[in-house]
N, C-alpha and C positions, 0 to 999 in steps of 0.2 A: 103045281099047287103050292109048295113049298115057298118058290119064287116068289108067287101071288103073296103067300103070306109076308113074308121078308120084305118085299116092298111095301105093301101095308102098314107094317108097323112102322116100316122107316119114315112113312109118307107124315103118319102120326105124330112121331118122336120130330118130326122135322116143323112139322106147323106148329104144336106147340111151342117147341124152342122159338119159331120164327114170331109167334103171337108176344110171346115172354118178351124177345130181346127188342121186341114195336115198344111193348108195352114203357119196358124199361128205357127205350132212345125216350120218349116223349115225357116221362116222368123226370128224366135225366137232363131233359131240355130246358123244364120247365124250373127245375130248382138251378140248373147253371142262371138262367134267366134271370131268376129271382136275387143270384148272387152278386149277380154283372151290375143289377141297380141297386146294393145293398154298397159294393164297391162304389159307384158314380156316386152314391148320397154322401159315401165317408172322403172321396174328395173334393167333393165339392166343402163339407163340414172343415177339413184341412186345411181348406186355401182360404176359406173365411176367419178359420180361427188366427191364419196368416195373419189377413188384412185387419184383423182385430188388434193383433200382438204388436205389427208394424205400424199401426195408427195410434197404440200408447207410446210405443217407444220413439215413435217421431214426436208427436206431441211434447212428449217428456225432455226431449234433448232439446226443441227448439227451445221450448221454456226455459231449462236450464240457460241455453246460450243468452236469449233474451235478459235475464234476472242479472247477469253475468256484467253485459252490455251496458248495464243500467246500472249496476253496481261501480262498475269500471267508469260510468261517465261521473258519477257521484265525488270520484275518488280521483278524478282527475286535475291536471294543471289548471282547465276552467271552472272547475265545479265553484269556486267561490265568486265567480264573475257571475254564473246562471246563478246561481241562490241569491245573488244582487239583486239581476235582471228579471226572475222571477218574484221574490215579493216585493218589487218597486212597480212590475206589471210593464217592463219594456220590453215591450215585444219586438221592436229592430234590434236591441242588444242581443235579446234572449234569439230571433232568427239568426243573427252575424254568427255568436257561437257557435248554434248547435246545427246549422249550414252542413260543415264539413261531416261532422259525423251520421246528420242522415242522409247526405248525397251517397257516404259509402256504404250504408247499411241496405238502403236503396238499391246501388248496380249490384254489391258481394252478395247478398245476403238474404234478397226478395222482402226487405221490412216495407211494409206499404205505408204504415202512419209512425206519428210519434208526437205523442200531444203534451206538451204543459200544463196543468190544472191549479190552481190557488187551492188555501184549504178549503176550501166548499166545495171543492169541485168542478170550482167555475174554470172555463177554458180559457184561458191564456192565451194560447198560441197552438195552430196546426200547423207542422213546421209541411203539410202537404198539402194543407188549404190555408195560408194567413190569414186570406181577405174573411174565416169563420172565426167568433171565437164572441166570449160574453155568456154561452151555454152552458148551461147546466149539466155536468153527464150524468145521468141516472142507472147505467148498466151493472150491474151485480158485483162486477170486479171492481170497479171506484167504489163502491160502495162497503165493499169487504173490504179493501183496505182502508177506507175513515177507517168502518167500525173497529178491526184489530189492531190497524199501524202497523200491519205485515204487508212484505210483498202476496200479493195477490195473483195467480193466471188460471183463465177459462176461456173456454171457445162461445163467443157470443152473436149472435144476428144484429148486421149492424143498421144503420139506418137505412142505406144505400142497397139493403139487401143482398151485405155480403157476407157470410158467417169468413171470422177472423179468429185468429188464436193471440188473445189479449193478455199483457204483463203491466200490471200498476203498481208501482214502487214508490213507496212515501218517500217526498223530502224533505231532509229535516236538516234546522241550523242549531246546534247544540242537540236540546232537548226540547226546541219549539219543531211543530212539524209548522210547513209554510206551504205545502204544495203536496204534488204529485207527479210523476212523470210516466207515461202508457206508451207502449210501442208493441203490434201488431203485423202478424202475417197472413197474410189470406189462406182458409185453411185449403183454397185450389190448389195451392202450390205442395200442399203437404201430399194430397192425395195426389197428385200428377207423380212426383218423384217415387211413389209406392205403387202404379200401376207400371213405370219403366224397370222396378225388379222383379215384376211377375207377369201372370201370362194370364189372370184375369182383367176384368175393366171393373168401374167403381163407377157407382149412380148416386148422388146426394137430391133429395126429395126435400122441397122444404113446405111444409102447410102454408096455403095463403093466408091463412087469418093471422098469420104472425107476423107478415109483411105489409107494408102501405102501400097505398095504388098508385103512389106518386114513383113507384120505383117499378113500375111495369116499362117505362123506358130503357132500360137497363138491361131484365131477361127479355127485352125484343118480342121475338112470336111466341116465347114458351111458357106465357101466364096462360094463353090457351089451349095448351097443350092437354091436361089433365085436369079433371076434374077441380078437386079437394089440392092438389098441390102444384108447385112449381117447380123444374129441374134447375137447380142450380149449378151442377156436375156431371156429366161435362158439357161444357159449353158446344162445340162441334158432335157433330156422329148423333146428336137427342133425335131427330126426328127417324133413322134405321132402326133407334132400338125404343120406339114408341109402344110397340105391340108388347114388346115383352118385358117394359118397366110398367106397363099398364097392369099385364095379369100378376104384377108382383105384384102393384099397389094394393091391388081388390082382396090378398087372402089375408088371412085374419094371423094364422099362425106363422112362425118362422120356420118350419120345417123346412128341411133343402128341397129343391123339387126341380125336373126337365123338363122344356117349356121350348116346340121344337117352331124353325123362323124359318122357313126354307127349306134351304138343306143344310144348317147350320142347327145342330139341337145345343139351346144353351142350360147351364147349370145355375140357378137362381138359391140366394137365402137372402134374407135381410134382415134388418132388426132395428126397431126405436132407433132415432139421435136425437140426445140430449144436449140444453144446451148448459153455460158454467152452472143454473139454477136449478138442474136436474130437470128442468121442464124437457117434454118432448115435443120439440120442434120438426121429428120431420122423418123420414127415413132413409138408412143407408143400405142401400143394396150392391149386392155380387152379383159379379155376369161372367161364368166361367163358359169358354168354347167349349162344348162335346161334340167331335166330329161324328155326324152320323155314319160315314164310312169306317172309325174305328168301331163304333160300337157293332157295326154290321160284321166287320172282320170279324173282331171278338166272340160275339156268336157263332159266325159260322165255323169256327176254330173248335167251336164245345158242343155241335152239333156233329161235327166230320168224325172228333177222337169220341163220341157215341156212337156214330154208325161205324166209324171201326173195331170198334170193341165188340158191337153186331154182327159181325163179317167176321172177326178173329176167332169168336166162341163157332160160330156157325161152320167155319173152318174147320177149325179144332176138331169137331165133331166128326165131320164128313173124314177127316181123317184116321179117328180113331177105329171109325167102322168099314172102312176102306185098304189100309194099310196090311201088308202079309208078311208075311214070313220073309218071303225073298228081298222086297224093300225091306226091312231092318237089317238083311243081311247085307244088303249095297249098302244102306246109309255108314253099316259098320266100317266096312270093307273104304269108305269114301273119308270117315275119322280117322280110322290109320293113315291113310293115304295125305290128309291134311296135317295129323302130326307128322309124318315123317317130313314133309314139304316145310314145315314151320320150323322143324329140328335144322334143315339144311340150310333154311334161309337165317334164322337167328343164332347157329350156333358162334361160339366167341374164338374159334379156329377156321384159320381156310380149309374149304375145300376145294377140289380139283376133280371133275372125273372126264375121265380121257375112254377112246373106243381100246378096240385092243390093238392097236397101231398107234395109241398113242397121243391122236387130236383130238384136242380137250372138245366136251359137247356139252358142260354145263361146270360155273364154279358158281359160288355164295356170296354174298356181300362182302364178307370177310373177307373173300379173298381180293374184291376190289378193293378193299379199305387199306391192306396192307401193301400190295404191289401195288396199286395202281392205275390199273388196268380195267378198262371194264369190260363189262360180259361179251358185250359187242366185239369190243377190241380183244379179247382171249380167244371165243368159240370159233375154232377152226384152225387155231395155231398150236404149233407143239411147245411143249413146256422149257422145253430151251431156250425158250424168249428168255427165262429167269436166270441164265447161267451168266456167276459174274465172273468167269475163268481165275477164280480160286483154287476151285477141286480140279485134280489132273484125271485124264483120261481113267485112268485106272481105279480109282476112287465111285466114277460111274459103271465099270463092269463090275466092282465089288457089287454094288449098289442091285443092279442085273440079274446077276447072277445070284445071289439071296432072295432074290423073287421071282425066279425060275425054280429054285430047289426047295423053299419052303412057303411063299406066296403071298410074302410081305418081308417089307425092309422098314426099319427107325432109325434114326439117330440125326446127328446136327450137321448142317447145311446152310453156306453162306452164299446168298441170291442175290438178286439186284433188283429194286423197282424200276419203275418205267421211267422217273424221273433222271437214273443214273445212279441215285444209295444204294450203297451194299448195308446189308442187314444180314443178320445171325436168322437161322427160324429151328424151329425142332419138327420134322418129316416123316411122316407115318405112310406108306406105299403100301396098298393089300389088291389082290386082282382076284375080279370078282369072274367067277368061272360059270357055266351051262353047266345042263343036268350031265353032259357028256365029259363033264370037264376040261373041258377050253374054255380059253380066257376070253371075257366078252368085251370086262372093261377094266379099267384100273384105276382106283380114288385113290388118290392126296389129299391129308389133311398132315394140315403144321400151322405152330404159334409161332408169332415174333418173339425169340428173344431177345430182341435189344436190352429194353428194361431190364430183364433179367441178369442179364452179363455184364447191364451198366450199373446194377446196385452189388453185385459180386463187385465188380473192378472197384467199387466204391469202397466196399469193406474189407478189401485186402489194405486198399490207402492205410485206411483206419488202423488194420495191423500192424502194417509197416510203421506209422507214427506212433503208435503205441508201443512199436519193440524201440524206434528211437529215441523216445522220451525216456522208459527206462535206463537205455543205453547211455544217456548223456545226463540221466542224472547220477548213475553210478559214477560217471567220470569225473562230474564237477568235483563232486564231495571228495573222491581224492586229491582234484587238482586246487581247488580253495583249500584245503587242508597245509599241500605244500606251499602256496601262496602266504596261508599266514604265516609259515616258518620262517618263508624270506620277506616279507614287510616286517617282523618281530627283528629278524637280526640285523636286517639295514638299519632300526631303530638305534639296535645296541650298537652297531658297528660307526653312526655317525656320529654317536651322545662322545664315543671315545676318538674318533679325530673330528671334531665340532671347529678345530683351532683350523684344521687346513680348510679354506673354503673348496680350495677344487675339488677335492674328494669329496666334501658332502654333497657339491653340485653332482656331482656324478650320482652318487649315493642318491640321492635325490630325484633324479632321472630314472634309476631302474630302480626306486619306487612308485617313480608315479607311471613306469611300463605296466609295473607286478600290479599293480591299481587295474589299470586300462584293459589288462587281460581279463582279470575279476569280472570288469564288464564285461566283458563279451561274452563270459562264462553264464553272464544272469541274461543275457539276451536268447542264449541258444535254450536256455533253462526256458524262457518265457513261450521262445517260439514250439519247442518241443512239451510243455507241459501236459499232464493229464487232469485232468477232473473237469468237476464244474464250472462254467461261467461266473468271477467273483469281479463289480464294477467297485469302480474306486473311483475318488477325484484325482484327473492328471491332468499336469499341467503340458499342451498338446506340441510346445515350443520345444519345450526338453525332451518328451517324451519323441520325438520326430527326430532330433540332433543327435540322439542316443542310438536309435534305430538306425542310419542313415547305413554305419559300416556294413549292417547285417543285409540289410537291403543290397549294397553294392555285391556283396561277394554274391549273390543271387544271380548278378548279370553278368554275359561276358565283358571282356576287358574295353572293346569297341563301341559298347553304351556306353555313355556320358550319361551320369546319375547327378539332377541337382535338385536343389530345395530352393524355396524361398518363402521364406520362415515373417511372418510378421511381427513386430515388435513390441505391438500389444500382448500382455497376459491372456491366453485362453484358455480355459478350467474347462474339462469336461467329465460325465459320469462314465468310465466304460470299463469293461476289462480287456486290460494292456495288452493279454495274448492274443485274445479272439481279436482287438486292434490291430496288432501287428501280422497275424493270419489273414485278415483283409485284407492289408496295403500289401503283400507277398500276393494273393491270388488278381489283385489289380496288375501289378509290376510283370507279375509272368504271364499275364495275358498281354500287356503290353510289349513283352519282350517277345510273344507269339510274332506282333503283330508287324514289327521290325523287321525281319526275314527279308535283304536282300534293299534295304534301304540305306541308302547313303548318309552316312554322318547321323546315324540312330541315339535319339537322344530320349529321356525320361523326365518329365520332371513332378516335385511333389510342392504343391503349392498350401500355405496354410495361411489362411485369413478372418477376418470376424466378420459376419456376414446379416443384416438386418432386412429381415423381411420387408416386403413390401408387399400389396394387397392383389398383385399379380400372381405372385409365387405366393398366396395364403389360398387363393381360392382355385390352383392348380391343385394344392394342394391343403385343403380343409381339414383333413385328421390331424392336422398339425397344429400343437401346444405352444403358445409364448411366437416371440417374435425374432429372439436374437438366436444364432447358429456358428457354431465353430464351421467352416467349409473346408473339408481336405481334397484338392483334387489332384489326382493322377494323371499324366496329360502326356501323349505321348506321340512323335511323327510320324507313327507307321501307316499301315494302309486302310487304315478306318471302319465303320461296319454301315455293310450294305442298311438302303431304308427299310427291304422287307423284314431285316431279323431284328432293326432295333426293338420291336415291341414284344421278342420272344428269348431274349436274349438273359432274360431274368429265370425265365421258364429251367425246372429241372430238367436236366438229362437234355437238355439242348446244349448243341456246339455245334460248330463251322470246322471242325479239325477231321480227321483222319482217324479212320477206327482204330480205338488202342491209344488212342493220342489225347489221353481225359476224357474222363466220366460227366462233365458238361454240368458240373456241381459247382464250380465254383464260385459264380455273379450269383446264385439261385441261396447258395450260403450267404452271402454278402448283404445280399437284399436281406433278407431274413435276418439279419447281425443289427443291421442299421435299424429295423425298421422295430426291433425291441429295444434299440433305444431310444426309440421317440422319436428316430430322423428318418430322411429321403433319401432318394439316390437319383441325380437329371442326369443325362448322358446327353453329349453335343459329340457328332462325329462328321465326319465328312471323305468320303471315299478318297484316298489319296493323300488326304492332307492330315489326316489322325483322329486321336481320339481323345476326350475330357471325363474322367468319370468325376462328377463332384459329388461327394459325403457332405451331407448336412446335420449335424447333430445337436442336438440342442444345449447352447452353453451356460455355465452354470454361473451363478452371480457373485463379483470377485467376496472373499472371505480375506481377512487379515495373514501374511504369512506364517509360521511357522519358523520363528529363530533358529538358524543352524549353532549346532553348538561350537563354541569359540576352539578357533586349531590351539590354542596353548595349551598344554603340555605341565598339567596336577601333579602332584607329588604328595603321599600320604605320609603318613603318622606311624609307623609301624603295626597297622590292623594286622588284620589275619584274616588271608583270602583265600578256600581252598577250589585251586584247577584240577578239572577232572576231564581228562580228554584220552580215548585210547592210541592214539598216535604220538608216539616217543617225541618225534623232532617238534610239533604240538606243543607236548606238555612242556620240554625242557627252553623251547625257547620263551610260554609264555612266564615261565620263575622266573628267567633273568630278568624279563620287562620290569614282571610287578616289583622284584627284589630292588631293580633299578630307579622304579617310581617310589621306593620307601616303603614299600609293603613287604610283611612272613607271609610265607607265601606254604601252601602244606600241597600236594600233587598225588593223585591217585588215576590209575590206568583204565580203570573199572568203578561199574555202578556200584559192587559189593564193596569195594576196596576203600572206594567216597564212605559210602554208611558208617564202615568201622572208622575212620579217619575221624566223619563228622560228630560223632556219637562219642569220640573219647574227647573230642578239641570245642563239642557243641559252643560252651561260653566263650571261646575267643576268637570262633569262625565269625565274621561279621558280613561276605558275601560269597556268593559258590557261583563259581564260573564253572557250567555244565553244556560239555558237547551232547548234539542232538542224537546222533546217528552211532551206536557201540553195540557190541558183541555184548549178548546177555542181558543186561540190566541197560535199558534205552536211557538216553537222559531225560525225557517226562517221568518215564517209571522211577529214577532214580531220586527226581524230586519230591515226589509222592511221599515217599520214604523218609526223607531228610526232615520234610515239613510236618511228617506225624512224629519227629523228635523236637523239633525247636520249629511250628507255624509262625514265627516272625520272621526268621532268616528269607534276608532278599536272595534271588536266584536269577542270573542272567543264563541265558543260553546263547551261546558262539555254537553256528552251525554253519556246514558247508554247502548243505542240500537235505531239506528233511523227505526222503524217498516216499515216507509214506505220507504226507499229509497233517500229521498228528499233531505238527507243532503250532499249525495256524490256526487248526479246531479250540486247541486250548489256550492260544492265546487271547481269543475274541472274550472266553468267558473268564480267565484271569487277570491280564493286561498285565503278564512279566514280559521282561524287556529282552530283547534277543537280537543279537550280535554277529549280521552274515559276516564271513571268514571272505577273503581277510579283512579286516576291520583297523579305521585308522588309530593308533595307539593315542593320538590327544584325547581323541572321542571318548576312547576306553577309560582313559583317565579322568575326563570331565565327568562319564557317569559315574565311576568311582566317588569320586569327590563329592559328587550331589546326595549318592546312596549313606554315605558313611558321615554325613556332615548331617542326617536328620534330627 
């Protein structure tokens, strides 16, 4: 009875629903229905307002061209032979002329007429009928221009029963007008060109009573076609689409409407055409395709997702009163089961799970992602396939036997993929046991750490150049310090035997060593520096011939390092060290690439380099045309075709694990490519390799006068040196004492203050080292300048370790003196400072 009842109600609850979701498919039908022609009416409306929009703007542009044409003949070399030929009324002169230009307006340009008129109006000459002419033309357009003496255009019905889109342009001689001149396009031609960018057709309808019956030879059979009018447009296809320009004719309003031909249902609107006079002559209609099979799809598309919505609720239903306990506890029991399935398959570590013997019976994408290997090719083999006979025997009983005594092993392990790579991974082993506790199975999971061990080995580099920069700037600033001691006393030492030349030749020579070391001292400086990237103008000829030593000592002795330096000036924007860090990570890749090559040579090529439209649209993000091109070119064994396109790529390399971090080309790129330039590589297995830098060069600027080497001599000022280095200070008194200058010397920044604060009115400039115990020499200048803010301050420095000196000089512009410094120099800025 229960039963009985419980179906009952279901039977109930069931028809209702089923009567509801009827009710709703056929309400639901009925307003998609109603949406589907609400849609067709608004494209139909669309593609009319189209053929609307594209019927002004043709109109509009022919007429411009036309007025243009007219203008342009007005103004031409003949135009005073036609203004002859037309008010003299010779019409062979007036044909001979204007021949050429309506033969061409004719083939180019669809112009069908082009008349002459006197000032009445009268015709002249039809340069496409001669044998007419003597007529009067009475059409709106001639007519509008008498009456304004403006150009004139509108679309008119012509005698011949052609509507034409007509241009009448007064001709005038001075201020007399003498004529007219009209040139005309049939407006067929206007709507043919507007039916080939769309996917409608176009009907022009012209009333008979606006036509003469002597032009029924002309539309042929189609004066009988309709009633009240005649098709002018188009000429072919009228008599297929007679039925349904007919039921256009007959409705009164323009509403869009579908009007079905077969199995073709077409989309219909039309509207009045006017002619230049606002009269309506006639009408223009649209005929858009609507396939009856889309519209049929379309419906039954909005029918199907109704009756499924019927069948989903109806569903739904039968489920919700059907459904128990036990299904929700399967469906539960089946969401676990798909997370953990979804866990295995997307996590971003391999896995492995092997029986308890060991042969793997399921691994993860990951882990074919990383070895190699697919599931296919793993399930059934032991994981030994991975062993790159790195780890020794022993290493795997450790490995064992920690997952026999506690039931997992971790730690780092170097495998091999299938391809042959050895790679780093980090290894997690746990063995999953029975209720009995035996081992049934055993999972691996481990991540690649390559990345990881190649941005470590990246940032140890980092250290190591960071403890070297330090390192070698400590050493400069000592070793420029004794430098200046010995370029100051070779001074002194030649002023006093100047008379023997051989010894100042000599003297002269281990001056210009004690120079030549300096440099080398500012190279290592450059190449070791820390901070930011700071670009400057260099000039790339010096800046290469300067570099060349530092470079050489980089290779062994059996490369051959050469240059070939162009002899054009090339300016570029860059900074010098990240420059010289570039050409060092090119050279030692290049000296990789040498290994076991006969007669291994380098070379650095520099040239000026003008785009061409080849190299602009290889390369489009590229500014300006001209480029400094530095390439590195070297005969070793070149790079294979598969890695050239990866070779830019971080953490890519072709070496040997431990054998670089695969950062170098990937820095290079990324060096160049902020500053506005490229990088083409040309290689060829065998035969070597090209790297070319292209950078974008800057536009020469006037030089920069070096200061003259002679050798000033003052006045007895008063200069106080403040340098903590004894052989420093005592050698530069003798100079200044020797160039004619009191010279006053303190050890220390406190020592300077008191010095300068008792001598303030007769110190005239302070030659201040950078680099001192206690009192820095900025800080000491601070000091000096809050007693006497005029006193000039040059700074002679060896190596400013912290930086401090080039911050403040951007925002001061005092003048500063690297050690060792050539003494005319010293004396020339003396002279310029104390001569203000």
């Amino acid at each position: 009875m229960m039963q009985f009842r419980h179906h009952s109600i279901l039977t109930r609850v069931l028809s209702v629903t089923v009567i509801a979701l009827l009710v709703l498919t056929v309400a639901l039908h009925y307003k998609l229905s109603e949406q589907q022609g609400d849609e067709l009416n608004a494209h139909i409306e669309d593609n009319f307002s189209t053929l609307k929009a594209e019927m002004t703007s043709e109109t509009a542009i022919r007429t411009h061209w036309m007025e243009s044409v007219l203008l342009l003949l007005q103004r031409s070399i003949d135009s005073e032979a036609i203004t002859k030929a037309l008010e003299s009324e010779d019409r062979q002169r007036l044909a001979l002329l204007a021949a050429d230009y309506f033969k061409t307006l004719q083939q180019n340009n669809q112009v069908t007429h082009m008349y002459f008129m006197d000032a009445e109006r009268r015709v002249v000459l039809r340069m496409h009928q001669p044998e007419r002419y003597g007529d009067i033309i009475d059409r709106v357009t001639a007519k509008q221009a008498e009456l304004t003496g403006q150009r004139v255009a509108g679309i008119e019905l012509g005698p011949l029963g052609t509507l034409t889109l007509r241009v009448v342009v007064p001709w005038t001689l001075g201020a007399r007008r003498i004529g007219y001149l009209e040139l005309g396009i049939e407006l067929e031609d206007i709507l043919a060109g507007i039916e080939l960018d769309n996917s409608f057709r176009i009907v022009l309808a012209v009333d008979k009573s606006h036509l003469h019956k002597d032009v029924t030879h002309r539309v042929n059979g189609r004066w009988s076609m309709f009633k009240g009018f005649v098709l002018l447009y188009p000429e072919e296809r009228a008599k297929q689409l007679i039925p349904v320009i007919e039921a256009s004719l007959d409705r009164k309003d323009e509403l869009p409407h579908v009007i079905p031909m077969g199995d073709i249902y077409y989309g219909l609107k039309h509207t009045p055409f006017l002619d230049a006079s606002g009269r309506e002559i006639g009408q223009l209609i649209m005929l858009l395709d609507l396939s009856t099979e889309n519209i049929d799809l379309s419906r039954a598309l909005y029918t199907t997702m109704a009756l499924f919505v019927g069948f989903m609720v109806f569903f739904i239903l039968l489920l919700y009163l059907l459904i128990s306990r036990s299904e929700k506890a399967r469906r539960a029991a089946e969401s676990r089961l798909e997370l953990y399935g979804e866990a295995f398959t997307n996590t971003i570590g391999g896995i492995m799970i092997t029986d308890c013997k060991g042969t793997i019976i399921d691994v993860n994408a990951a882990f074919e992602r990383v070895t190699g290997y697919s599931k296919d090719e793993a399930v059934g083999r032991n994981p030994s396939m991975l062993k790159s006979g790195l780890q020794d025997g022993q290493f795997y009983q450790r490995m064992w036997h920690a997952i026999q005594e506690r039931g997992q092993w971790q730690g780092r392990i170097v495998n091999c993929r299938k391809n042959g790579d050895i790679y780093p991974e980090h290894l997690s082993i746990t063995a999953i046991c029975d209720e009995h506790g035996v081992v049934k199975n055993y999972i691996g999971v481990f991540l690649d750490a390559s990345e990881q061990e190649q941005l470590q080995e990246q940032f140890q580099q980092a250290q190591r150049m960071e403890s070297l920069g330090t390192l070698v700037g400590g050493i400069a600033h000592e070793f420029n310090n004794m430098l200046a001691g010995m370029t100051g006393n070779l001074y002194l030492a030649k002023s006093e035997v100047k008379e023997h030349v051989a010894a100042v030749e000599k003297l002269n020579t281990v001056e210009s060593l004690a120079f030549q070391a300096a440099d080398m001292i500012k190279q290592l400086l450059t190449f070791a520096r820390k901070g930011t990237t700071r670009t400057e103008e260099t000039n790339l000829a010096l800046f290469l011939k300067s570099s060349k030593e530092l470079f050489q000592l980089s290779l062994h002795e059996d490369v051959t390092l050469k240059q070939q330096i162009s002899d054009q000036e090339i300016t570029v924007d860059v900074d010098r060290s990240q420059l010289q860090q570039i050409l060092m990570n090119l050279i030692n890749n290049s000296k990789a690439a040498l290994q076991g090559v006969n007669k291994p040579e380098i070379s650095i090529i520099l040239d000026h380099y003008v785009a061409d439209h080849s190299f602009l649209n290889r390369f489009p993000e590229l500014k300006g045309s001209e480029f400094a091109r530095i390439t590195v070119k070297d005969n070793g064994a070149g790079i294979e075709e598969q890695c050239l396109e990866k070779i830019f790529e971080p953490f890519f390399t072709t070496r040997e694990v431990g054998d670089g971090a695969g950062l170098g080309l990937s820095m290079v790129f990324g060096a160049i490519k902020g500053y506005g330039g490229v990088i083409e590589v040309d290689s060829c297995l065998g035969m070597g390799t090209s790297m070319h830098l292209y950078i974008p060069a800057l536009s020469k600027t006037s030089e920069i006068m070096d200061i003259e080497a002679e050798v000033s001599t003052g006045h007895g000022e008063t200069i106080l040196v403040v340098d903590d280095d004894e052989l420093v200070v005592e050698t530069a008194c003798k100079v200044l004492s020797r160039l004619g200058y009191k010279v006053l010397s303190a050890a220390s920044g406190r020592e300077a203050i008191a010095l300068f604060e008792a001598h303030q009115h007769e110190i005239g400039v302070v030659i201040l080292d950078v680099v001192m115990p206690g009192l820095s020499g900025p800080e000491t200048a601070d000091l000096i300048q809050i007693i006497n803010e005029d006193v000039t301050i040059i700074f002679a420095t060896g190596y400013d370790t912290t930086d401090t000196l080039h911050k403040r000089i951007e925002h001061t512009g005092e003048l500063v003196l690297r050690k060792p410094y050539q003494i005319s120099v010293l004396s020339q800025i003396l002279k310029e400072i104390l001569n203000r």
